[in-house]
C-alpha positions as CSV (number, residue, x, y, z in Angstrom):
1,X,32.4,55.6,-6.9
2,X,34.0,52.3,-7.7
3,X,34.8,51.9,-3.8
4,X,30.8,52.2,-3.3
5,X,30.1,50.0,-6.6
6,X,33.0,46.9,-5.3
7,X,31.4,47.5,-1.4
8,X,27.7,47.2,-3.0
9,X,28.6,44.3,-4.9
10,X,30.4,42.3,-1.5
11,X,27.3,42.9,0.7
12,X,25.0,41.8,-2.0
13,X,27.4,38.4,-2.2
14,X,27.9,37.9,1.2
15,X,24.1,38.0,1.8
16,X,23.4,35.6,-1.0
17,X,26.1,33.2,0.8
18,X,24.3,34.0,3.7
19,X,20.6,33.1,2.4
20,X,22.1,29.7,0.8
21,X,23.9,28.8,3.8
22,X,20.4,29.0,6.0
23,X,18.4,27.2,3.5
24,X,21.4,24.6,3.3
25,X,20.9,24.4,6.9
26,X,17.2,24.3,6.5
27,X,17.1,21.0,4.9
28,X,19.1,19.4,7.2
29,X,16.7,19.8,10.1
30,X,15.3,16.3,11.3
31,X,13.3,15.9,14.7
32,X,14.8,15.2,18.1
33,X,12.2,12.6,18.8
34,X,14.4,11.3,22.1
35,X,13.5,15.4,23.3
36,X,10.3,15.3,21.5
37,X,8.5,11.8,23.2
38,X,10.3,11.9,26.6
39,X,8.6,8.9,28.6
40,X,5.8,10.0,30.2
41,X,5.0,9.2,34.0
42,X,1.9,7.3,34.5
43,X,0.2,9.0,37.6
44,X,-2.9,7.3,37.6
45,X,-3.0,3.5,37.6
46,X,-6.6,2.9,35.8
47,X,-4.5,4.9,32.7
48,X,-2.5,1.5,32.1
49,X,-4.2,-0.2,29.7
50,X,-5.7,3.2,27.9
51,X,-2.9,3.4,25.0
52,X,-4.2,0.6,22.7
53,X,-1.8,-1.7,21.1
54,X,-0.1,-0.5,18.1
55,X,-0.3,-3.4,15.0
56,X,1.7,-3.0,11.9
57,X,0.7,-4.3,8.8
58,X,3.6,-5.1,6.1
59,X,3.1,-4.5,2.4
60,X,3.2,-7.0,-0.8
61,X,6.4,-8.5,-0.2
62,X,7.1,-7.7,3.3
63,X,7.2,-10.6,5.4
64,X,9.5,-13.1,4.8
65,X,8.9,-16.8,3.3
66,X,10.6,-19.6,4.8
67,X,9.9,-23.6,4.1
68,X,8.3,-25.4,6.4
69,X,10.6,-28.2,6.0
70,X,13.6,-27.1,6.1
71,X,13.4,-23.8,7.7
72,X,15.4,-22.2,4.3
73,X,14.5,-18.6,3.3
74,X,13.1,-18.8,0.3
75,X,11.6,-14.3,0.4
76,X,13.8,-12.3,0.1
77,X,16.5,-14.8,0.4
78,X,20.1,-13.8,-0.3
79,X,21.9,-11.5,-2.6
80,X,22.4,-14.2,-5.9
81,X,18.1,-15.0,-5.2
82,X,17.8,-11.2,-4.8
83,X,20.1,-10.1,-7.9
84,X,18.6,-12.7,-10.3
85,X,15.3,-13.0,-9.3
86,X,15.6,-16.7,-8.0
87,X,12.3,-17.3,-6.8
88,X,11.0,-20.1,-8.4
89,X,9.4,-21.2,-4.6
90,X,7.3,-18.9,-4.3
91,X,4.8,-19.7,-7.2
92,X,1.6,-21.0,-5.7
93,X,0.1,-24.2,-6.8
94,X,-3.0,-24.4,-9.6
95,X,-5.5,-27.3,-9.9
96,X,-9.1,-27.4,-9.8
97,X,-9.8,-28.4,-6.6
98,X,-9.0,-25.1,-4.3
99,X,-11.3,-22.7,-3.7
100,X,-10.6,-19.3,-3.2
101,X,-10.1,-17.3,-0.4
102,X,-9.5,-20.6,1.1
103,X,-5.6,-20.4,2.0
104,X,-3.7,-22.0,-1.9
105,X,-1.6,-24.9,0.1
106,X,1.9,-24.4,0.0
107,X,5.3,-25.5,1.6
108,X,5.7,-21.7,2.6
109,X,4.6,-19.9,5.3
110,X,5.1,-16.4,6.8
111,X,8.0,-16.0,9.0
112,X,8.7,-12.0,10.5
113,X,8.5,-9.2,8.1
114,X,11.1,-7.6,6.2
115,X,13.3,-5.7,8.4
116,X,16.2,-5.2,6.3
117,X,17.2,-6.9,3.0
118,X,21.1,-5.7,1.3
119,X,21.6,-3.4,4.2
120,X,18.7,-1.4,3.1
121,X,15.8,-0.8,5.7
122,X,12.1,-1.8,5.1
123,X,10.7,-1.8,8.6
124,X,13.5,-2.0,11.0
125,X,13.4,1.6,11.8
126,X,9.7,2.3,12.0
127,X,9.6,-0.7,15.1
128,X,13.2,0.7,16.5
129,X,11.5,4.1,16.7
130,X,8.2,3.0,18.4
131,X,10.2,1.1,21.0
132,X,13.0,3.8,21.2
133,X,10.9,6.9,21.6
134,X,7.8,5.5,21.5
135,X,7.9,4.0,24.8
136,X,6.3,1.0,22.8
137,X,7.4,-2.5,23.6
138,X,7.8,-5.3,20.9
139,X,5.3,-8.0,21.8
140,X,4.7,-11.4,20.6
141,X,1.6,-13.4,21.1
142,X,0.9,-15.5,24.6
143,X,2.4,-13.1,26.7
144,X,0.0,-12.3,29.0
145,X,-1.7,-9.6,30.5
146,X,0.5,-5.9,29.6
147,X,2.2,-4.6,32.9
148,X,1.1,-1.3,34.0
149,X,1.3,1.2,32.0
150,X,3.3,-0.9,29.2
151,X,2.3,0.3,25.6
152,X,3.1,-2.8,22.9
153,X,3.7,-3.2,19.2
154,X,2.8,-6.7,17.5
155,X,4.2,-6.7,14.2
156,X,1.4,-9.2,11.6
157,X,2.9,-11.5,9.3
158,X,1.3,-12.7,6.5
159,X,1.7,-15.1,3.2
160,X,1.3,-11.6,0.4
161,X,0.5,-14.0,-2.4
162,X,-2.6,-15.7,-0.8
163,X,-5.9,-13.5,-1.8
164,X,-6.2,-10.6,0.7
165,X,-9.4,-12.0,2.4
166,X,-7.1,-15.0,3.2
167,X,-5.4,-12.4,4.7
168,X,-8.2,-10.4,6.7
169,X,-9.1,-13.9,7.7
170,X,-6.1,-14.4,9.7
171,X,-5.4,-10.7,10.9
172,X,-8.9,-11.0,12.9
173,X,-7.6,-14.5,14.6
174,X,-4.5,-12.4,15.4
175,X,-6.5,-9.4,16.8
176,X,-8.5,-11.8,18.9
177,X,-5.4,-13.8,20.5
178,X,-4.3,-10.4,21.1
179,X,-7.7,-9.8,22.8
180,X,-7.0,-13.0,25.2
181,X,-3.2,-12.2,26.0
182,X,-4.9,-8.6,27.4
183,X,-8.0,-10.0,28.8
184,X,-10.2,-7.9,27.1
185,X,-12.8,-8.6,24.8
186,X,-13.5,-4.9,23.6
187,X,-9.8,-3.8,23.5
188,X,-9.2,-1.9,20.4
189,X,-5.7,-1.7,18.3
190,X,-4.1,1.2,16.7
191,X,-2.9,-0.6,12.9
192,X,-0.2,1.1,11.1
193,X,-0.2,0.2,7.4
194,X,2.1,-0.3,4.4
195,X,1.3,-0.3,0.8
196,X,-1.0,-3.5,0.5
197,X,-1.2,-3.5,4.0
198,X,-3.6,-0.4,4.4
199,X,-6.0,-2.8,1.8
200,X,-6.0,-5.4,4.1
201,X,-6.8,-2.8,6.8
202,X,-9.7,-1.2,5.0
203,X,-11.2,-3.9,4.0
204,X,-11.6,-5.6,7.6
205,X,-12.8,-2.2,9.1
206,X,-15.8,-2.5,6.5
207,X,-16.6,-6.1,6.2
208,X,-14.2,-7.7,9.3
209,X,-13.5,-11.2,8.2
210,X,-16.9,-12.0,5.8
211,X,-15.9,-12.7,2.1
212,X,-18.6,-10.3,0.7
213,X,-16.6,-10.9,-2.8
214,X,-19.0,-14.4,-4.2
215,X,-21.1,-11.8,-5.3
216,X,-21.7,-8.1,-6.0
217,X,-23.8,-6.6,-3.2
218,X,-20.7,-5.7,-1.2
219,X,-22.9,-4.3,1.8
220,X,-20.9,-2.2,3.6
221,X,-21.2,-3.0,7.5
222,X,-18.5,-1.8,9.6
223,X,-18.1,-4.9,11.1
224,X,-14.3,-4.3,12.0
225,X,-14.7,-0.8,14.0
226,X,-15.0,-2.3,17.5
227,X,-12.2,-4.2,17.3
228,X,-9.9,-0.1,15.7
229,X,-9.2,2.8,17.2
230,X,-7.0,4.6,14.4
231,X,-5.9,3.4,11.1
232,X,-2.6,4.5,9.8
233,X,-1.9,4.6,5.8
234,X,1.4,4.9,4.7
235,X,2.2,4.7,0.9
236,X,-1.1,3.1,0.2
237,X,-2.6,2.3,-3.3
238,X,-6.4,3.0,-2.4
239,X,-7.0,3.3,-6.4
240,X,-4.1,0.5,-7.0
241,X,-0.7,1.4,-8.8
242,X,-0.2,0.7,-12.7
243,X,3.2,-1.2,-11.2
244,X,1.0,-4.0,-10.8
245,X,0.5,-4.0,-14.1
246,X,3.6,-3.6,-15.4
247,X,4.4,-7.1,-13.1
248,X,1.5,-8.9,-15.2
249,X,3.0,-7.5,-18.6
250,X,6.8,-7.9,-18.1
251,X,7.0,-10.0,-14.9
252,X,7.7,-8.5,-11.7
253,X,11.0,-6.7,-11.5
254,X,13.3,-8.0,-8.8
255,X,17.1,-6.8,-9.0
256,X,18.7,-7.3,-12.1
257,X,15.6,-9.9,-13.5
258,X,12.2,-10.5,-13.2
259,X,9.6,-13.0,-11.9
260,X,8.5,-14.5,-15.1
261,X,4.6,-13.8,-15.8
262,X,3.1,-17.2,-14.9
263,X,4.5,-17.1,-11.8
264,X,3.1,-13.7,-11.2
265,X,-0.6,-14.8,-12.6
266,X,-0.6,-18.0,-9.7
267,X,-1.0,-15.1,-7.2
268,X,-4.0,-13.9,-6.4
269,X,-3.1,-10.8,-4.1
270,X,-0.9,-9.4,-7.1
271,X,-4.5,-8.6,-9.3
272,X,-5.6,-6.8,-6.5
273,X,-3.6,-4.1,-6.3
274,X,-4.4,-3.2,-10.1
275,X,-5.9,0.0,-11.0
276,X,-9.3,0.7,-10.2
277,X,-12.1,1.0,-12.6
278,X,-12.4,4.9,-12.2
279,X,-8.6,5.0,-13.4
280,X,-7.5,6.7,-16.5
281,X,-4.1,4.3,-16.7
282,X,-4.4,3.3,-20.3
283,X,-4.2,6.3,-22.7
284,X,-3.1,6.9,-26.8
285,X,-0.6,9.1,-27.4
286,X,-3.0,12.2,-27.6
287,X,-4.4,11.2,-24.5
288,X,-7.3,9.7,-25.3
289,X,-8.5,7.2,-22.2
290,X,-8.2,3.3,-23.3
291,X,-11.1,1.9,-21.4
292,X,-9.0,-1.7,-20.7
293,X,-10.8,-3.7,-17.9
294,X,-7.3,-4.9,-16.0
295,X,-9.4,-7.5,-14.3
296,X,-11.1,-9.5,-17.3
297,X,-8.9,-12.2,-18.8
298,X,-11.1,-11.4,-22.2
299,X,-9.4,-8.2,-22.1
300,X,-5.5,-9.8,-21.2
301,X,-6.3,-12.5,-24.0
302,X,-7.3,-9.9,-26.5
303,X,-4.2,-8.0,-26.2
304,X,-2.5,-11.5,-26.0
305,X,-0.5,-9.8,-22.8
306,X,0.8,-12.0,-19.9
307,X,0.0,-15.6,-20.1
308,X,-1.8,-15.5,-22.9
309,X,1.0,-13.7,-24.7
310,X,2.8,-16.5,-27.8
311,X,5.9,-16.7,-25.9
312,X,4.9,-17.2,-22.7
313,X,2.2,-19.3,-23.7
314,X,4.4,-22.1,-25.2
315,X,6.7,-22.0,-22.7
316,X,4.1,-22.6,-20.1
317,X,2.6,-25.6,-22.3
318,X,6.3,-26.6,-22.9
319,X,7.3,-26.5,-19.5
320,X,3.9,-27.6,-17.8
321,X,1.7,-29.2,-20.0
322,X,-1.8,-28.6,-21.9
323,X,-3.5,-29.0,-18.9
324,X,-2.0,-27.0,-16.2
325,X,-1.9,-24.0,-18.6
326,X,-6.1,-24.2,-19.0
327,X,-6.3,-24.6,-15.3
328,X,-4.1,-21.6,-15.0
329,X,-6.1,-19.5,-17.6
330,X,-9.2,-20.5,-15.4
331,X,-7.6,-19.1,-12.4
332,X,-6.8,-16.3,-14.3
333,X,-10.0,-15.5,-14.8
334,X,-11.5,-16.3,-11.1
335,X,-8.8,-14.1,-9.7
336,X,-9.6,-11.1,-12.0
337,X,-13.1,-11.2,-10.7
338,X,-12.4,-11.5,-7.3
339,X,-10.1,-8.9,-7.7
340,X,-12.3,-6.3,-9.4
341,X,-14.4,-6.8,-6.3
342,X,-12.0,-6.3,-3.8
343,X,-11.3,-3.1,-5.5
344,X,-14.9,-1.7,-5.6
345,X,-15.1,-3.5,-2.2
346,X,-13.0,-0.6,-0.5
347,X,-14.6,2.7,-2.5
348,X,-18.3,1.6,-2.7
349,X,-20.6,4.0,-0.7
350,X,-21.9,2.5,2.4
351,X,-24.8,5.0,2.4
352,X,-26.3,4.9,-1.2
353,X,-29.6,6.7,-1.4
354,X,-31.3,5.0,-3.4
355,X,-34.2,7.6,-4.3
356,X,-31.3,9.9,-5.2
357,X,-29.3,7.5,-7.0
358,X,-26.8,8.4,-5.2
359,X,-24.0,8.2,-2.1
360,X,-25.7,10.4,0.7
361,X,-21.9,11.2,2.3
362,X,-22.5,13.1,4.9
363,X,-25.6,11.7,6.9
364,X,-23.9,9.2,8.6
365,X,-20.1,9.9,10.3
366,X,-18.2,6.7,9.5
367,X,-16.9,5.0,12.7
368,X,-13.2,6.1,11.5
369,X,-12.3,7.7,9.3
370,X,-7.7,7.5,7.5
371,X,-4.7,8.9,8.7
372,X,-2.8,8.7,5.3
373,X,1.1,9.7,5.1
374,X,2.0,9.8,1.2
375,X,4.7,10.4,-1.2
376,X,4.6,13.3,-3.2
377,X,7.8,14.1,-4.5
378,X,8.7,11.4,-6.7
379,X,7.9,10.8,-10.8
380,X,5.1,7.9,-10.3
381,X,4.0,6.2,-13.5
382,X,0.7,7.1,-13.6
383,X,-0.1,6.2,-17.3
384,X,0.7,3.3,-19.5
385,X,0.5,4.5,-23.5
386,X,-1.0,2.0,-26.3
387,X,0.4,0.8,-29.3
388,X,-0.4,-1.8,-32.0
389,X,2.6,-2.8,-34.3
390,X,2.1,-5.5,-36.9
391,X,-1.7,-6.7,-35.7
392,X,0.0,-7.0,-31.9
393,X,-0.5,-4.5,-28.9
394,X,1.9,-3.5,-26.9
395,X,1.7,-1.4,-23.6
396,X,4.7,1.0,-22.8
397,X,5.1,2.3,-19.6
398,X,8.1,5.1,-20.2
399,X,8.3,7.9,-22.9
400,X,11.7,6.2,-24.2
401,X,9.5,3.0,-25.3
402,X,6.9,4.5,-27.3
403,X,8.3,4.2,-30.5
404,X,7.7,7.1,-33.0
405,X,6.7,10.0,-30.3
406,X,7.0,13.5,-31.8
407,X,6.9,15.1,-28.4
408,X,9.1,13.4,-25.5
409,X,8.2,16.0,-22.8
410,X,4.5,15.6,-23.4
411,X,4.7,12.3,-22.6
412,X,6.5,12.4,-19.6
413,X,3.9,14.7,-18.7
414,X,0.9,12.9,-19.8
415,X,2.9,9.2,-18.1
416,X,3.8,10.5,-15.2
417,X,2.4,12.0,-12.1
418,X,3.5,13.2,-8.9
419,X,3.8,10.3,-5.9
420,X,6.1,8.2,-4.0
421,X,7.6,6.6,-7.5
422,X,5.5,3.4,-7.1
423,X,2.4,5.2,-6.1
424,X,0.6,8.1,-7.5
425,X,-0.4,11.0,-5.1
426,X,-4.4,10.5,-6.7
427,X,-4.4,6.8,-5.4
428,X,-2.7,7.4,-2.2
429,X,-5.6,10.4,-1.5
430,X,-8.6,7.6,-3.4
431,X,-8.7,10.3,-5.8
432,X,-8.9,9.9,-9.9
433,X,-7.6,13.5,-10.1
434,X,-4.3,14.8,-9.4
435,X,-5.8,18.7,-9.0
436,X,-7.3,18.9,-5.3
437,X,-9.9,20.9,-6.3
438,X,-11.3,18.7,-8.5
439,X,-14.6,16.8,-7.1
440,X,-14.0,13.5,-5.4
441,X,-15.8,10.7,-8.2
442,X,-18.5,9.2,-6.6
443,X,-17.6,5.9,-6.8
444,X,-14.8,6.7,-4.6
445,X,-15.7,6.9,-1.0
446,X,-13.0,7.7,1.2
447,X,-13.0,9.2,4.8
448,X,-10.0,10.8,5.3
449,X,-9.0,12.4,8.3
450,X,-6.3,14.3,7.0
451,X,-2.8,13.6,4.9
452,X,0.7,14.3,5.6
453,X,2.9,15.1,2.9
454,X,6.4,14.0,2.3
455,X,9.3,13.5,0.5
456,X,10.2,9.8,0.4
457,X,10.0,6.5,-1.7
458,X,7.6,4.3,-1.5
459,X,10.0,1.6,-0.3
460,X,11.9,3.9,2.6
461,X,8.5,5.5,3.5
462,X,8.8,4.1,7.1
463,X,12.5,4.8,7.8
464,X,11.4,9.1,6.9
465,X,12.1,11.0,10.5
466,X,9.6,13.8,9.8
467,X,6.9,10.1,9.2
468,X,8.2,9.1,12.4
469,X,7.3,12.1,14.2
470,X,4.1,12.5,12.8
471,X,3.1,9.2,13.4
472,X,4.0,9.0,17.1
473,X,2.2,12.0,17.7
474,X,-0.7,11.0,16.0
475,X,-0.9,7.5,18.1
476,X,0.4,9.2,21.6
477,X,-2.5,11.6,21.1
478,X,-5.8,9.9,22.8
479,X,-8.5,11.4,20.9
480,X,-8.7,11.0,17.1
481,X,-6.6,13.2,15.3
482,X,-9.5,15.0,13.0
483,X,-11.5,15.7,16.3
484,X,-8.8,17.4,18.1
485,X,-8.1,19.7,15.2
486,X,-12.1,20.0,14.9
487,X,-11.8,21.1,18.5
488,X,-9.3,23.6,18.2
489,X,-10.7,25.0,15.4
490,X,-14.1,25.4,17.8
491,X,-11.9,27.1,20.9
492,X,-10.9,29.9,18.0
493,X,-14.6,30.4,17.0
C-alpha cells in the first residue's frame, strides 16, 4: 500500500513538472518571421507598384532635435542631458506676434526619429523588421520612380512640440513629394503610427491639411482618404492619457528630473494629448467624477496648478519678466482651446442626424476604418485623485500620495486600469469604459477594424515580435484586413 501511495505520488509530480515545463516553454514561443514572410516572387510585372508605400509616423518625442547651426543634438541628446533632464533648448519661443498652427520659429528642427537612445530601442526594430522580412526597402525622398516590384518604407519626421496641425501640414507635403518620386498622383500609402503619431494620422484622414480648429463646426470630410490605404495604431491615446497631465502638474519626467512646467506649457502638441472631455480622469476618494475642463486655463488658474501655481509663478516672473509670463498665460489659454478641439476633432460624428439628434453610425461605411495594436497588460494610471489641504488643491496620481487613505487597495483599483502603463486600454479602443460590453459614448466615433492585444510597454510597443508579425501580415495582405475576415466569415455561411 505505501509502494502504490509513494508510486501515486511520483506520477502526480512528474506530471506537474511536466505541465510547468510546457507552459515554460509556451511563453517562450516568438515567430519565425524569416520562415513566415519568405520573399515573394513577383510573376506579373503590372503587380510592381501594387504594395503601397509603408509611412511610419513617430510619437511625442520621437524624432530627434538638432540645431540648425551647429548641427548639435539637442533631443534626446546624451546620457548627462538624458539623466538630468537638460533640455533647456527645446522650449519654444512666446510673444504676441505668432499665430498658431503657423510653425512657432525655432533654431531646432527635425532630424530622423528615435531609433535607439541608452541602448534601448524605440524604432530601430520595427524599420529593421520591415526591411529584413518585410521585403520593404528604407527610402528617402528624391529617389525616383520604385524598381519593379520594390516595396519602400519612408520614415516622417517631425518637430513634436509644434501644434499637431503644423504637423498634418507637413506630413501632406511629404505624402505628395512621395507622390512625385513615384509618379503617381493617386498613389496611396500604408501609415504605421505611434502614440501621437496615430493623432496626427486621424486627423489628416478626416480633415487632410485644413485647420478646421478657428472654430467649432469641425465638419468631418474625409479629405485625406485618397491619399491612405490602411492606418496602423500602435499604443495610441485616442481619448488622450492622464500622463499628459501629470507633465503639466509636475513637469515632464525625463530620467532622474523633469522638464520644469513652463517649459512644458510653451508647447502646444503636449495639451493635445490631454484627456478627452468624455473622461472620468479626475475623481474624490469615493469616486465621485471631478468634472475639471483640462483645457481651460480658468480651470488650471483655479487650482493654481502649472504656471499659475506660486512657485512656479515667481520663478517665471523672476527668471523672465512681468511680461513674458502674461504672454505665456495668453498662450496658455489659446493652446487649451485649440487643444480641446483637436480632441473632439478626432471623435465627433461625421454623420449627425440632425432630426434624431443624433450620430446615424451605420448609414454611411467610413472610407477606412483602424487597425489598432494596444497594451493591455500593464497598470496604466487611469485616474488622478483630488485633494484640498490648507485652501490649496492638489492632484495625486498614485495611491502612496493621497495622504490619509483608509483603503490602499481601493485605490489602486479605482487609479489604475489595465493598458500599456502610459496608455489606458479605454483610450487605446476610443472607449470611456474599460468593460467591452459597455455602449460606445456617442461622442466617441471610432471605426475600428479590429484590435490586437498584447503584452508590451508603451515605449517597446514596436520592438514586440508577436506586433511584428501581425503587422506585416496585416500590410502584406492586399485587401483591408476587416473585409477579408468579413469574407471568410461569408464563405462559412
Amino acid at each position: 500500500m505505501k509502494n502504490t501511495m509513494e508510486q501515486c505520488r511520483l506520477r502526480s509530480s512528474l506530471l506537474w513538472l511536466g505541465i510547468l515545463l510546457i507552459a515554460g516553454c509556451s511563453t517562450t514561443l516568438a515567430p519565425d518571421l524569416e520562415t513566415l514572410f519568405r520573399p515573394e516572387q513577383l510573376d506579373d510585372p503590372a503587380r510592381a507598384y501594387m504594395q503601397p508605400p509603408v509611412v511610419i509616423i513617430p510619437g511625442l518625442l520621437g524624432s530627434r532635435l538638432v540645431s540648425t547651426e551647429s548641427g548639435q543634438e539637442a533631443w534626446p541628446g546624451g546620457l548627462f542631458d538624458i539623466a538630468f533632464s537638460r533640455y533647456e533648448a527645446i522650449e519654444l519661443p512666446v510673444d504676441g506676434a505668432t499665430r498658431v498652427p503657423d510653425p512657432l520659429p525655432s533654431a531646432l528642427e527635425a532630424r530622423g526619429v528615435t531609433e535607439t537612445a541608452l541602448g534601448r530601442d524605440f524604432y530601430g526594430r520595427i524599420i529593421d523588421t520591415l526591411v529584413q522580412f518585410g521585403g520593404y526597402r528604407r527610402a528617402k525622398l528624391g529617389e525616383g520612380k520604385p524598381e519593379s516590384g520594390e516595396r519602400r518604407v519612408y520614415v516622417f519626421d517631425y518637430d513634436w512640440r509644434q501644434d499637431n496641425v503644423t504637423t498634418v501640414r507637413k506630413l501632406k507635403v511629404f505624402l505628395d513629394r512621395v507622390r512625385q518620386d513615384y509618379g503617381q498622383e493617386a498613389l496611396k500609402f500604408d501609415i504605421v503610427a505611434h502614440s501621437m503619431g496615430g493623432l496626427i494620422a486621424r486627423f489628416f484622414l478626416r480633415f487632410g491639411d485644413e485647420d478646421v480648429l478657428l472654430d467649432n463646426r469641425l465638419k468631418v470630410t474625409w479629405a485625406g482618404a485618397p491619399y491612405l490605404n490602411k492606418i496602423i495604431l500602435l499604443g495610441t491615446p485616442n481619448l488622450g492619457s492622464l500622463s499628459s497631465v501629470e507633465g503639466f502638474v509636475r513637469g515632464q519626467k525625463v530620467g532622474f528630473a523633469r522638464i520644469p512646467e513652463e517649459m512644458v506649457a510653451t508647447l502646444p502638441s503636449t495639451y493635445q494629448v490631454s484627456p478627452h472631455r468624455i473622461v472620468r480622469w479626475l475623481v474624490k476618494e469615493n469616486g465621485e467624477r471631478v468634472d475639471m475642463d483640462p483645457f481651460s486655463a480658468r480651470t488650471w488658474r483655479g487650482y493654481q496648478l502649472n504656471i499659475f501655481a506660486p512657485e512656479v509663478k515667481a520663478r517665471v516672473i523672476e527668471r523672465r519678466g512681468e511680461d513674458y509670463y502674461r504672454m505665456l498665460t495668453q498662450r496658455f489659454r489659446e493652446y487649451g482651446e485649440r487643444a480641446r478641439r483637436f480632441s473632439w476633432s478626432l471623435t465627433v460624428c461625421p454623420d449627425y442626424d440632425e432630426k434624431m439628434q443624433r450620430c446615424a453610425t451605420g448609414k454611411v461605411e467610413p472610407p477606412l476604418r483602424y487597425v489598432v495594436f494596444r497594451g493591455s497588460c500593464s497598470e496604466t494610471p487611469a485616474r488622478a485623485i483630488l485633494q484640498e489641504k490648507e485652501g490649496r488643491h492638489f492632484i495625486r496620481f498614485r495611491p502612496s500620495e493621497v495622504s490619509g487613505a483608509a483603503d490602499p487597495e481601493r485605490l489602486e483599483a479605482l487609479m489604475f486600469d489595465p493598458g500599456d502603463g502610459t496608455v489606458t486600454k479605454p483610450s487605446l479602443l476610443a472607449r470611456d469604459a474599460l468593460n467591452p460590453l459597455t455602449p460606445r459614448h456617442e461622442y466617441s466615433y471610432f471605426p475600428l477594424g479590429y484590435a490586437f492585444l498584447l503584452c508590451e510597454d508603451h515605449s517597446t510597443l514596436t520592438g514586440n515580435p508577436h506586433f511584428q508579425n501581425n503587422l506585416l501580415d496585416v500590410l502584406l495582405t492586399r485587401a483591408r484586413p476587416w473585409e477579408l475576415h468579413l469574407d471568410h466569415a461569408n464563405r462559412k455561411r
